[in-house]
N, CA and C atoms as an extended XYZ file, in Angstrom:
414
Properties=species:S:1:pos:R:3:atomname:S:1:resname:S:1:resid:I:1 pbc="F F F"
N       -15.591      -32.738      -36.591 N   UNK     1
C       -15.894      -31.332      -36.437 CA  UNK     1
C       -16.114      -30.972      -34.973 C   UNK     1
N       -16.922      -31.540      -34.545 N   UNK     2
C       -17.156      -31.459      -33.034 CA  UNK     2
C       -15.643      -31.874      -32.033 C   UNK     2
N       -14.791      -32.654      -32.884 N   UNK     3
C       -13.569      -32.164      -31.702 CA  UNK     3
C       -12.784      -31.264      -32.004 C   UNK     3
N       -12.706      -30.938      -33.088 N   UNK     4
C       -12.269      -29.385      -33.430 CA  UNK     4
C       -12.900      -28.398      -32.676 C   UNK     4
N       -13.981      -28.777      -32.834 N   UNK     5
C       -14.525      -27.098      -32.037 CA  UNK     5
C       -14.814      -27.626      -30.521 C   UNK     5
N       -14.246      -28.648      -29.823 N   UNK     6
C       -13.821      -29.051      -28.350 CA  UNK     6
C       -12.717      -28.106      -28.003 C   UNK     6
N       -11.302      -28.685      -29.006 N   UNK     7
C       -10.227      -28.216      -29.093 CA  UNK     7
C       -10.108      -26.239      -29.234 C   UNK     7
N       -10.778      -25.895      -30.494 N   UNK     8
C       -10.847      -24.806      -30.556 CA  UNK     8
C       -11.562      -23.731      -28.778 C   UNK     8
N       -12.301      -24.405      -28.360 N   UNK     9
C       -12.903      -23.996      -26.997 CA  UNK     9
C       -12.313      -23.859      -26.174 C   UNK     9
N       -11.342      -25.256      -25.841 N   UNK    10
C       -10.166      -25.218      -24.759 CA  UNK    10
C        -9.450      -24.052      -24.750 C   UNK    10
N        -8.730      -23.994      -26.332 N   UNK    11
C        -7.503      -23.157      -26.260 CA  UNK    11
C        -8.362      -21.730      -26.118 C   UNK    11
N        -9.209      -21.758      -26.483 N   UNK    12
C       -10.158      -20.097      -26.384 CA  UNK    12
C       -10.035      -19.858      -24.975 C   UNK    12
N       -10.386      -20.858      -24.032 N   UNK    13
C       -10.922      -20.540      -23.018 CA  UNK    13
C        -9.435      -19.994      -21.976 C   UNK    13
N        -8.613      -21.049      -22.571 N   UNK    14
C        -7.035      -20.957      -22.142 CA  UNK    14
C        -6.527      -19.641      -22.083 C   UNK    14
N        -6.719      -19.053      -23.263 N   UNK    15
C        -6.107      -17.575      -23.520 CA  UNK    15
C        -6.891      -16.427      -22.945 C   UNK    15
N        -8.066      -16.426      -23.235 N   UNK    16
C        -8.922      -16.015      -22.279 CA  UNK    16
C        -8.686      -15.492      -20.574 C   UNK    16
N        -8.935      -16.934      -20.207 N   UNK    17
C        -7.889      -16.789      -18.849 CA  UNK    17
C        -6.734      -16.722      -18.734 C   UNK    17
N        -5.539      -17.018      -19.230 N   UNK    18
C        -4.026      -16.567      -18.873 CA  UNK    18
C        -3.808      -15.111      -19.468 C   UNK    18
N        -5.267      -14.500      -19.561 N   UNK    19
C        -4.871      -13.046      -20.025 CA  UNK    19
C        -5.408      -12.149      -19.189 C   UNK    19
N        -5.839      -12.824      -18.275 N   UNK    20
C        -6.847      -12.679      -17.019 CA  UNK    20
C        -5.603      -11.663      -15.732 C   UNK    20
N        -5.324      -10.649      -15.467 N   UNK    21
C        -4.419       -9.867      -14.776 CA  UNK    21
C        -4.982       -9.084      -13.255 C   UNK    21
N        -5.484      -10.495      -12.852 N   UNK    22
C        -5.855       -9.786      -11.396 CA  UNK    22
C        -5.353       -9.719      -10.309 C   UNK    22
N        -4.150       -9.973      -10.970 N   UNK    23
C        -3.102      -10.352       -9.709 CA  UNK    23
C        -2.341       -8.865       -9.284 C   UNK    23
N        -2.505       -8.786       -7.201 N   UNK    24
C        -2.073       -7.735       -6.518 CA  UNK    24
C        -0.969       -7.105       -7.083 C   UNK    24
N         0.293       -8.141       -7.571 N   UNK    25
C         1.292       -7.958       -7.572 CA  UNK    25
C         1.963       -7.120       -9.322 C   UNK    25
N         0.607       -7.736      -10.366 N   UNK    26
C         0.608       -7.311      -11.608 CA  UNK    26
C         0.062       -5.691      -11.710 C   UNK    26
N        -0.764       -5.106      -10.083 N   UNK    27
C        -0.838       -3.979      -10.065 CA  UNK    27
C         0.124       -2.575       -8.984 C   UNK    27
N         1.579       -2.841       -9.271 N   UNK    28
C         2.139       -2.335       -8.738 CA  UNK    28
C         2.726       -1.036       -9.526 C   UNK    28
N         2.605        0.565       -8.183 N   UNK    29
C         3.301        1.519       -9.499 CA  UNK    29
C         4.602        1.732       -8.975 C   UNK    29
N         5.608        1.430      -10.203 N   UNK    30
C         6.917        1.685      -10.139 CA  UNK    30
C         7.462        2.860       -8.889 C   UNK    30
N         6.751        4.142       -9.467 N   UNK    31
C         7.093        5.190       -8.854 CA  UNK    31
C         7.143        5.270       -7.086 C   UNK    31
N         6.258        4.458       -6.960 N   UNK    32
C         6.111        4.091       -5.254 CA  UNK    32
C         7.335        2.769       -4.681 C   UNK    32
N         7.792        2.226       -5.679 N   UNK    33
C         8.901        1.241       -4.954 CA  UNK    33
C        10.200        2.181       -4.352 C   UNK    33
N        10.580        1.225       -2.885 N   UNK    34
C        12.055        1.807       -2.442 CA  UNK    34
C        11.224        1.867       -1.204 C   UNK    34
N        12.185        3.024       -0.219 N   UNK    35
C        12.439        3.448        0.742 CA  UNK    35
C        11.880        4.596        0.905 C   UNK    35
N        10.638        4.995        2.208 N   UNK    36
C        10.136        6.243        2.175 CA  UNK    36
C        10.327        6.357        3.329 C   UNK    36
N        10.224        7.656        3.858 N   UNK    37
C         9.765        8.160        5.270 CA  UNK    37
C         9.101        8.729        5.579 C   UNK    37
N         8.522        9.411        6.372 N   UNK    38
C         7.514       10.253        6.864 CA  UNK    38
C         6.903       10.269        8.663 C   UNK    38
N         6.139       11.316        9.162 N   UNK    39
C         6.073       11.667       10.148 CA  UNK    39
C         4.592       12.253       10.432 C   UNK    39
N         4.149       12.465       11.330 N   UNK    40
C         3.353       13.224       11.550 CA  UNK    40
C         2.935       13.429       12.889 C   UNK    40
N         2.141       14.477       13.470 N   UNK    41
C         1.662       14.511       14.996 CA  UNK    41
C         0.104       14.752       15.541 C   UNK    41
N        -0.455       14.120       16.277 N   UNK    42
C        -1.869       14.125       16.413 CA  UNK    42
C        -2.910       13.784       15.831 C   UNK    42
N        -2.437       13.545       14.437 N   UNK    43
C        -3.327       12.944       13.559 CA  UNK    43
C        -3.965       11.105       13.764 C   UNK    43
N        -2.994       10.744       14.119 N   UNK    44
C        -3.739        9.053       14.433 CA  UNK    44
C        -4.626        9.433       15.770 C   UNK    44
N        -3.239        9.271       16.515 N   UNK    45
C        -4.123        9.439       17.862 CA  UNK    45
C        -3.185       10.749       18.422 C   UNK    45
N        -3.818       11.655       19.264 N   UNK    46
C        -3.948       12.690       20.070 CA  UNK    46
C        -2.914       12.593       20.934 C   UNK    46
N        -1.968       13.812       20.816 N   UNK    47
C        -1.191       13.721       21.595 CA  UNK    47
C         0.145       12.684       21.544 C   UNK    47
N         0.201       12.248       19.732 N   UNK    48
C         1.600       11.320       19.502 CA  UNK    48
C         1.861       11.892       18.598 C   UNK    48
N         3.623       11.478       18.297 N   UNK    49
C         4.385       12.125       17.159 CA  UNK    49
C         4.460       10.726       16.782 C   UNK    49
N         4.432       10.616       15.340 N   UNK    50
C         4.569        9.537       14.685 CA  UNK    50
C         5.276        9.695       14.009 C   UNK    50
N         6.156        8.820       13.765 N   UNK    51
C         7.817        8.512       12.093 CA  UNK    51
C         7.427        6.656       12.026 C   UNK    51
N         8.071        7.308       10.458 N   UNK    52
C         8.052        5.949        9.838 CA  UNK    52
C         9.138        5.802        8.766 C   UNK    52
N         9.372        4.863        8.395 N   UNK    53
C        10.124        4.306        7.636 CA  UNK    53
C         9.673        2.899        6.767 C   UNK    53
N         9.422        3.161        5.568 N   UNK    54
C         8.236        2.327        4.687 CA  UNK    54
C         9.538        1.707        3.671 C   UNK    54
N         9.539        0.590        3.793 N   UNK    55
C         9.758       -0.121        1.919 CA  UNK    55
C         9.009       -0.880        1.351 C   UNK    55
N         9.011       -0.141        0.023 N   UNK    56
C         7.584       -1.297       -0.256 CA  UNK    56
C         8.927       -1.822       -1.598 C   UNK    56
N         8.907       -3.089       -1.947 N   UNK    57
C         9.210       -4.228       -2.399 CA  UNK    57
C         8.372       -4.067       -3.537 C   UNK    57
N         9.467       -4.277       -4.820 N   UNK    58
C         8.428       -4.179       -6.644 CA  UNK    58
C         7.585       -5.394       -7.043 C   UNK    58
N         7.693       -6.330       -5.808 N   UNK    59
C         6.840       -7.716       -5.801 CA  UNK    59
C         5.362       -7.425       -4.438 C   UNK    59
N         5.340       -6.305       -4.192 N   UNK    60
C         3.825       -5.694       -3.684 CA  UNK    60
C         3.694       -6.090       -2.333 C   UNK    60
N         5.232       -6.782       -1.516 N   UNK    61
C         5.540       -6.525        0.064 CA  UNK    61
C         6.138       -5.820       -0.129 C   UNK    61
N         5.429       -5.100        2.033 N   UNK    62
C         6.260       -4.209        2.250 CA  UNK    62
C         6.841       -4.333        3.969 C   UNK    62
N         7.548       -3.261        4.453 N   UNK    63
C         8.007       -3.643        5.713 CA  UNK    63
C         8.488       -2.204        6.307 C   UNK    63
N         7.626       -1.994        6.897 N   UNK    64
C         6.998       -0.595        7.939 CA  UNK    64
C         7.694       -0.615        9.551 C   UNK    64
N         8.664        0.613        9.655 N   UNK    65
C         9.194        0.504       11.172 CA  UNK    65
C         8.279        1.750       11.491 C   UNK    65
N         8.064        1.564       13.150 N   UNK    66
C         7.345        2.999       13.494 CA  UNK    66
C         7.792        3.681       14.473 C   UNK    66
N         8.016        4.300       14.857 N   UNK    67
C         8.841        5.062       16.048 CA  UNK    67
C         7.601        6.185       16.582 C   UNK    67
N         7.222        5.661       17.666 N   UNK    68
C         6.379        6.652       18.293 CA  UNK    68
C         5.796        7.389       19.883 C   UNK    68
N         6.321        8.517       19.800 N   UNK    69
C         6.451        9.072       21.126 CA  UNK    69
C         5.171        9.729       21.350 C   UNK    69
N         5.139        9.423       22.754 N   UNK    70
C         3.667        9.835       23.550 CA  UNK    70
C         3.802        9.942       24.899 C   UNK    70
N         3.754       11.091       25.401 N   UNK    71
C         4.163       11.473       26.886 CA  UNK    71
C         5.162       10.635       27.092 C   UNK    71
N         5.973       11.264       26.449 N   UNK    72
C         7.532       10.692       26.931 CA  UNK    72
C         8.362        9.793       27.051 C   UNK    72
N         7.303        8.794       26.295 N   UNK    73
C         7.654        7.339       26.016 CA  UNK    73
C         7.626        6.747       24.774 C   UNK    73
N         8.886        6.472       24.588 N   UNK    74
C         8.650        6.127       22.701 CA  UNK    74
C         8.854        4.391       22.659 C   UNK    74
N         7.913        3.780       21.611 N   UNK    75
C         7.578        2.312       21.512 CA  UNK    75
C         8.138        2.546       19.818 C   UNK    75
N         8.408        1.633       19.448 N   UNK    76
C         8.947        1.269       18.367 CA  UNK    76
C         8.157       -0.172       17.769 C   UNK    76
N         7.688       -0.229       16.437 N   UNK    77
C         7.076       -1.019       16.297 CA  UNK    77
C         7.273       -2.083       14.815 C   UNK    77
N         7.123       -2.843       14.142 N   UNK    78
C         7.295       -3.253       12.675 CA  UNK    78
C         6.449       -3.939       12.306 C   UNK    78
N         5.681       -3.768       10.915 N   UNK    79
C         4.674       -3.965       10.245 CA  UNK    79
C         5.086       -4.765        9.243 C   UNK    79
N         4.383       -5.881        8.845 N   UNK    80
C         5.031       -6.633        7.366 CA  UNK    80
C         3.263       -6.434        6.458 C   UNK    80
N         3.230       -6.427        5.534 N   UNK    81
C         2.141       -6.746        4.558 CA  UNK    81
C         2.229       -6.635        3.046 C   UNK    81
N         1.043       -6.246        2.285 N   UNK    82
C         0.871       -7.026        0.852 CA  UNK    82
C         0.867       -5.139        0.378 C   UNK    82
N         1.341       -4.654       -0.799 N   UNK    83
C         0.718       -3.038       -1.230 CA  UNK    83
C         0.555       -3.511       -2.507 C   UNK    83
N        -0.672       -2.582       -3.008 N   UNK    84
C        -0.927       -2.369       -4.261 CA  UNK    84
C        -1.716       -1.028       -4.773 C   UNK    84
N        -1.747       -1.203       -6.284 N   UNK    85
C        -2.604        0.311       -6.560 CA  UNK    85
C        -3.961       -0.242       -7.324 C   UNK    85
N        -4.590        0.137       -7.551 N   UNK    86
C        -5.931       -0.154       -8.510 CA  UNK    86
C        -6.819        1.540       -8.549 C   UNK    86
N        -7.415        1.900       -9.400 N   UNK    87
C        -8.230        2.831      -10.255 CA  UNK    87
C        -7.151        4.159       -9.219 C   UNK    87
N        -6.623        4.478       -9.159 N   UNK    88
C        -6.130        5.777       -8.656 CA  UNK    88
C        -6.158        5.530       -6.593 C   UNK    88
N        -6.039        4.399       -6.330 N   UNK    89
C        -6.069        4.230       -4.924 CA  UNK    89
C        -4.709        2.890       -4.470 C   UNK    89
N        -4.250        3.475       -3.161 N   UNK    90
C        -2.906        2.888       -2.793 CA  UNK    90
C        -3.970        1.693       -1.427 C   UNK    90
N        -3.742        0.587       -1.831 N   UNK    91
C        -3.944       -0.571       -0.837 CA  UNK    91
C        -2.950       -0.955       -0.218 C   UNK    91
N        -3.378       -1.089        1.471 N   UNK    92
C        -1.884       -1.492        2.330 CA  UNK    92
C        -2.749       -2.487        3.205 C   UNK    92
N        -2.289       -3.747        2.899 N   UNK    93
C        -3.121       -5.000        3.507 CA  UNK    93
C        -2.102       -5.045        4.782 C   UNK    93
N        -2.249       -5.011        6.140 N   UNK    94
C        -1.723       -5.611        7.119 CA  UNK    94
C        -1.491       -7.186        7.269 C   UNK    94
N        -0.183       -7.563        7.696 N   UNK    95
C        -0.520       -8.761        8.097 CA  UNK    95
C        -0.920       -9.235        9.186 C   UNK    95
N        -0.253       -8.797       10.163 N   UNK    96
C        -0.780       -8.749       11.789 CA  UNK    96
C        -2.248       -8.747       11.799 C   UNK    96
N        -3.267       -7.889       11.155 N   UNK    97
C        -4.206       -7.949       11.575 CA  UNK    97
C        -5.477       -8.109       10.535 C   UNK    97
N        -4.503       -8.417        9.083 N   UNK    98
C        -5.393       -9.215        8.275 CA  UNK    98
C        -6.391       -7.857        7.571 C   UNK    98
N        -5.831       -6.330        8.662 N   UNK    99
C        -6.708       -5.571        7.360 CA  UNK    99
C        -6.342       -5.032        6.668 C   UNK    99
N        -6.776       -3.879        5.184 N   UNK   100
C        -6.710       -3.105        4.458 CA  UNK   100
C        -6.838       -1.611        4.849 C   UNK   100
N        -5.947       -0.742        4.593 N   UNK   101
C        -5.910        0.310        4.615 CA  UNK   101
C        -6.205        1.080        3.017 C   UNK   101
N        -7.086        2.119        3.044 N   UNK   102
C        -7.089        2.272        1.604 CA  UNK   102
C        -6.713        4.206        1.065 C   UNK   102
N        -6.249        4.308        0.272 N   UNK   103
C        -5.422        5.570        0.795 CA  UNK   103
C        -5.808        6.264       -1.078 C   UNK   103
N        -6.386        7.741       -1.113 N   UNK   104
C        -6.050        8.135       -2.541 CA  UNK   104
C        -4.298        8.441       -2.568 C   UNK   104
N        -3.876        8.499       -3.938 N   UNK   105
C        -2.277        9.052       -3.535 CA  UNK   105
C        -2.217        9.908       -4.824 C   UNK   105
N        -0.766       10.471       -4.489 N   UNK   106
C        -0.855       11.392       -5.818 CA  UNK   106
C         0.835       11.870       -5.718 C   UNK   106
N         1.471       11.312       -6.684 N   UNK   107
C         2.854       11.800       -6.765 CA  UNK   107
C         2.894       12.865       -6.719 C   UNK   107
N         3.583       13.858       -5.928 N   UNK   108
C         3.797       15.214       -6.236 CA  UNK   108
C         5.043       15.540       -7.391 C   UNK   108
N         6.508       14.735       -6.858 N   UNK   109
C         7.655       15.065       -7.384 CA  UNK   109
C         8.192       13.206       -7.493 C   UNK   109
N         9.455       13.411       -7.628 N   UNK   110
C        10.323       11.846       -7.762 CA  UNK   110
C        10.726       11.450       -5.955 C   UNK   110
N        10.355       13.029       -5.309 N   UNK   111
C        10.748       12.542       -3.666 CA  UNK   111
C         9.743       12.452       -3.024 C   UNK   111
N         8.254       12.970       -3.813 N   UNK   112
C         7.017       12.845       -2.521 CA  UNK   112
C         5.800       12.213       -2.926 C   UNK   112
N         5.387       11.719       -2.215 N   UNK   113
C         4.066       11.522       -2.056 CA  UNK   113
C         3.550       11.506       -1.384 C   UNK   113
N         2.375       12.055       -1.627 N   UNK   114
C         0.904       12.491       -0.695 CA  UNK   114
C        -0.264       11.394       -0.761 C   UNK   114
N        -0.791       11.259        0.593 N   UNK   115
C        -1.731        9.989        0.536 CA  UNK   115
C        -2.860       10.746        1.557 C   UNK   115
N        -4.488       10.229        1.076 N   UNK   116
C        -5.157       10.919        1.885 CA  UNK   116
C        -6.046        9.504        2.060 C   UNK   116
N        -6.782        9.442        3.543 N   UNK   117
C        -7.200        8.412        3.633 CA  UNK   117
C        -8.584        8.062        2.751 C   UNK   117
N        -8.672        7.305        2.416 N   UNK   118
C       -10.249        6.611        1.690 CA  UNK   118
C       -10.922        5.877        2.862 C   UNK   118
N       -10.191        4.568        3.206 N   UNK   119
C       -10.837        3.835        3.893 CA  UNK   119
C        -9.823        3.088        5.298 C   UNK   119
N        -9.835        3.340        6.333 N   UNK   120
C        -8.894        3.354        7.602 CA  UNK   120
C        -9.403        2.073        8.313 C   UNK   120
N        -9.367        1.072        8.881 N   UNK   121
C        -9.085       -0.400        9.095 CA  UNK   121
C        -9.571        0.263       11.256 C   UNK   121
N        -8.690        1.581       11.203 N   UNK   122
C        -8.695        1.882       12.528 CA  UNK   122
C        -9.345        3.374       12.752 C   UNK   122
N       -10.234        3.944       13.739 N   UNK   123
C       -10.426        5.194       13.652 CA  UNK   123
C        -9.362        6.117       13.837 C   UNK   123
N        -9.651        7.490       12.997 N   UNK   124
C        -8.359        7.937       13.613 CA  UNK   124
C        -8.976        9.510       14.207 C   UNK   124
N        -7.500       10.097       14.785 N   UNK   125
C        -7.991       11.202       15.693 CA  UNK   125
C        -8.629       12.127       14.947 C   UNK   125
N        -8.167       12.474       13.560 N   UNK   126
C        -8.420       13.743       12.870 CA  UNK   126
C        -9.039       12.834       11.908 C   UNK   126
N       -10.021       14.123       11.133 N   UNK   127
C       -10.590       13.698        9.943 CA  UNK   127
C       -10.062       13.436        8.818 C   UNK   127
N       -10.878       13.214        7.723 N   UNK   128
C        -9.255       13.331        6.339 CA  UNK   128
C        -7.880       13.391        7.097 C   UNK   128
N        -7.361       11.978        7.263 N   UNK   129
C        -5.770       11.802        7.682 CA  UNK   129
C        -5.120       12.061        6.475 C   UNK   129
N        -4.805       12.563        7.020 N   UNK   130
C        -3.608       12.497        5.534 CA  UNK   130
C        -1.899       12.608        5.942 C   UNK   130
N        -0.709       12.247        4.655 N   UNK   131
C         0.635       12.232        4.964 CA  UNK   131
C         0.936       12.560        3.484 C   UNK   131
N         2.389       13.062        4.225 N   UNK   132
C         3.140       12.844        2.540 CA  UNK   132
C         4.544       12.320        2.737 C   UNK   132
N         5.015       11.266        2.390 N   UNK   133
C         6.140       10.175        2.117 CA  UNK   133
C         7.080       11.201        1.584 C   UNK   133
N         8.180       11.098        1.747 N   UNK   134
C         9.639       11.156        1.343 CA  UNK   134
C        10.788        9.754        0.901 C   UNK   134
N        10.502       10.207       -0.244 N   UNK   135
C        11.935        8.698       -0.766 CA  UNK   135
C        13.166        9.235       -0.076 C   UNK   135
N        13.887        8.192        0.353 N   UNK   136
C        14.986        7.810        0.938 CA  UNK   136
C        15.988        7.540       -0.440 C   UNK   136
N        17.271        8.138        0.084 N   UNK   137
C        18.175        8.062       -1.365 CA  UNK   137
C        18.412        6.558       -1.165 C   UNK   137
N        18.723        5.824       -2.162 N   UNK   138
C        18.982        4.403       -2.657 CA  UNK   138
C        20.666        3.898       -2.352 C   UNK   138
């Protein structure tokens, strides 16, 4: 009896955990995979125009180009990291610098989305940053 209910424990404990879904990648939303773009000016920092070009990957990498002009000088830059969603919030883990960006979002249409900041890794110029993404045709 007692290795029955050894046995019975194991497999309890087994299913238990392989039902266990905490994985980044098990929280990805469809609607956000592909190719986005977007832009903005003064909002990071003062006095820059910022573009981007985002893919986020249905396995929860992504890979970020940045194009950004500031008195007349534009630097170009590329970002690799981890994305995910959890309770109504978009996570963008950097790799370069190991942090989290944490963003509310909110589909508008099948071409936009709007992201407002929660929690920023970096200060930024303006308060409530916010953007809204454009999908890129496929």
């Amino acid at each position: 009896m007692k290795k029955f209910l050894g046995i019975m424990l194991v497999a309890f404990s087994l299913v238990c955990y392989g039902q266990k879904t905490d994985s980044k990648k098990n929280r990805i939303d469809p609607k956000l995979v592909g190719s986005w773009s977007g832009e903005e000016d003064d909002k990071q920092i003062a006095g820059m125009h910022k573009s981007w070009i985002m893919h986020r990957f249905d396995d929860g990498k992504f890979l970020l180009l940045f194009v950004a002009v500031q008195d007349g000088e534009t630097t170009t830059f590329t970002e690799k990291g981890q994305w995910w969603v959890d309770n109504g919030k978009f996570y963008e883990l950097h790799k370069t610098d190991g942090k989290t960006d944490v963003y509310t979002y909110e589909v508008l249409d099948n071409t936009h989305v709007k992201f407002k900041e929660d929690h920023m890794s970096i200060k930024q110029a303006s308060e409530n940053y916010e953007f809204t993404d454009t999908k890129m045709e496929d």
